[in-house]
N, C-alpha and C positions, 0 to 999 in steps of 0.2 A: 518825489521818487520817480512819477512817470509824467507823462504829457498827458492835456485835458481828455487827446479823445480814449486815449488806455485807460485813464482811470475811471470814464464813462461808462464806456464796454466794461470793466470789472464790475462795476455796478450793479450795471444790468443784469449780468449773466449773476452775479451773487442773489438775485431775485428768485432764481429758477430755484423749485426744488430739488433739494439734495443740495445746492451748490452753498456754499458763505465765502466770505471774503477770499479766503485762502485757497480757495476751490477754483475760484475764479480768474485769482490770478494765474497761479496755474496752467488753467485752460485757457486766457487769453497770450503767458510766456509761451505755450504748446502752437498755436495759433499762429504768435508772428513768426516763429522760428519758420513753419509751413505756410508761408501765406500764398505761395501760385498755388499749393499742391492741398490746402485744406482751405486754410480763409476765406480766399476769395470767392472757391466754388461754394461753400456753406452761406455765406453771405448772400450769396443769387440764389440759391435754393430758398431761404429763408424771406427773401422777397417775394420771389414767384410762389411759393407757399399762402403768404399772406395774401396775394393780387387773388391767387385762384380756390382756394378753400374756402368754402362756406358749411355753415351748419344744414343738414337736411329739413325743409319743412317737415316731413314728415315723423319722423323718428329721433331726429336733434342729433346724428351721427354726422362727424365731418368730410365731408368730400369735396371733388371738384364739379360734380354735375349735381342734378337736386329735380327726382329724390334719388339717393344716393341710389350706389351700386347694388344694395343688400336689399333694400325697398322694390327697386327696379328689377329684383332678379327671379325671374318667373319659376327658378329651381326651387326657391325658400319655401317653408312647409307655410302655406298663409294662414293658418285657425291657430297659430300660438303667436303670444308676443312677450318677450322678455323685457321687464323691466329692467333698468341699472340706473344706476348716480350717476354716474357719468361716460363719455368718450371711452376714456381707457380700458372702463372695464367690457364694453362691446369688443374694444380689441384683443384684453385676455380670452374671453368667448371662443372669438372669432379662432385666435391662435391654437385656442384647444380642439379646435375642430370638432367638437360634441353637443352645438344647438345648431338646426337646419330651418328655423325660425328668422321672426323678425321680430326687431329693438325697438325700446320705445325711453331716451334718452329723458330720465326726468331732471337733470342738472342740479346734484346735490341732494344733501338729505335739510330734515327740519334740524335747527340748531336757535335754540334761544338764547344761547350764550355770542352766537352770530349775527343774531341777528337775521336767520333767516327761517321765514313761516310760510304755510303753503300755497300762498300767492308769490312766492319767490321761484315756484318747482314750475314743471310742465304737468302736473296733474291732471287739469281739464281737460289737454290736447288725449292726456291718458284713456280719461274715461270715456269722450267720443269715440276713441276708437275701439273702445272694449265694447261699445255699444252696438259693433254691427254684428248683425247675426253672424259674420263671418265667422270671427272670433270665438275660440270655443275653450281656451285655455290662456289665462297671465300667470307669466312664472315671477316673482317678483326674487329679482339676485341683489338683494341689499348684501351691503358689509355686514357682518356680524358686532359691530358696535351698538354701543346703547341710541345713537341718531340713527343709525343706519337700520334698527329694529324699531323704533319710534314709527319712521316714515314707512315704513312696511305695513304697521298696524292701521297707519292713518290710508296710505292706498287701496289699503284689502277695504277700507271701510268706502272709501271713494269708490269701489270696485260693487258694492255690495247690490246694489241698486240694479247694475246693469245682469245680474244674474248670471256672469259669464264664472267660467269655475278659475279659482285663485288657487294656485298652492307658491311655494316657495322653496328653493335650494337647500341643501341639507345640510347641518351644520355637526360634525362631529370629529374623530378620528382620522387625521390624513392619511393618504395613503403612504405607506410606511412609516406610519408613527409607530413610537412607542409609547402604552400606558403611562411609565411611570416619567416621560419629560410632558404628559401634558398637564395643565393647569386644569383647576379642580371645574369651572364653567364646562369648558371643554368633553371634558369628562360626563358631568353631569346632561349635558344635551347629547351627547350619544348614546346613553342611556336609557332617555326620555325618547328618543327616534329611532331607537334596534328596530328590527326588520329580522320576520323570519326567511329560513336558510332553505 
């Protein structure tokens, strides 16, 4: 149907999340139709991406210098550190503009069915750094899944030692939900986390 290197690139690109076969085609038809005006410059972005991005020593957040810009930036409130799984979710953070803190990138939750246990995480870089008296709060933003609550319990316990104070995100009712489209969990840990008015 196409030549080796299109069917490659549809490959590839069928790997990304969100994308499959048909996604990919797609977006590589989309692609050559624009190739001075999208391809190509996406292509050199996506190299010079690769050449210049690195993960922070310190925090595990991606950037081009190290330690990243959020490490480095003498505005951030320095006695809190927020946990997450991952990159992406320092950038929801970030985009909400509602932590003035700094990250601390544990790459993933525990999963035994992945094959991944707590010598797969960044844990220990975790807990040196909850270790300095600096440190006087970890907020820990796990997913609300059953791994993502796992690995919460296993940190808070990693955390316990160094006596810094632990709390964690609040899991209940969005904002503008409605009671009766939420699902009965849902429900129930909002319940369990009211707060008076």
């Amino acid at each position: 149907m196409s030549g080796g290197e299109l069917d490659r690139a549809m490959q590839y690109l069928a790997k990304l999340p969100g994308l499959g076969p048909r996604s990919a085609r797609r977006a590589i038809l989309h692609l050559m139709k624009r190739r001075e005006s999208l391809m190509i410059p996406l292509a050199e972005a996506l190299a010079e991406a690769a050449r210049a991005v690195r993960p922070c020593s310190t925090c595990g957040n991606l950037d081009t210098v190290d330690p990243c810009t959020i490490c480095s930036d003498p505005r951030r409130e320095p006695h809190t550190l927020c946990v997450v799984e991952d990159v992406a979710d320092v950038w929801a953070l970030e985009r909400a503009a509602a932590f003035g803190g700094r990250y601390h990138v544990i790459g993933g939750v525990l999963s035994a069915l992945d094959g991944i246990g707590p010598e797969d995480l960044s844990v220990d870089g975790l807990v040196a750094r909850a270790s300095d008296p600096a440190i006087t709060e970890v907020i820990l933003a796990m997913n609300a899944t059953v791994d993502g609550q796992t690995t919460a319990h296993y940190v808070a316990d990693r955390l316990a030692p160094t006596g810094v104070r632990v709390s964690r995100l609040a899991h209940g009712v969005p904002v503008g939900g409605e009671l009766d489209y939420l699902d009965d969990g849902t429900l129930a840990q909002a319940l369990r986390a009211r707060q008076a008015v």
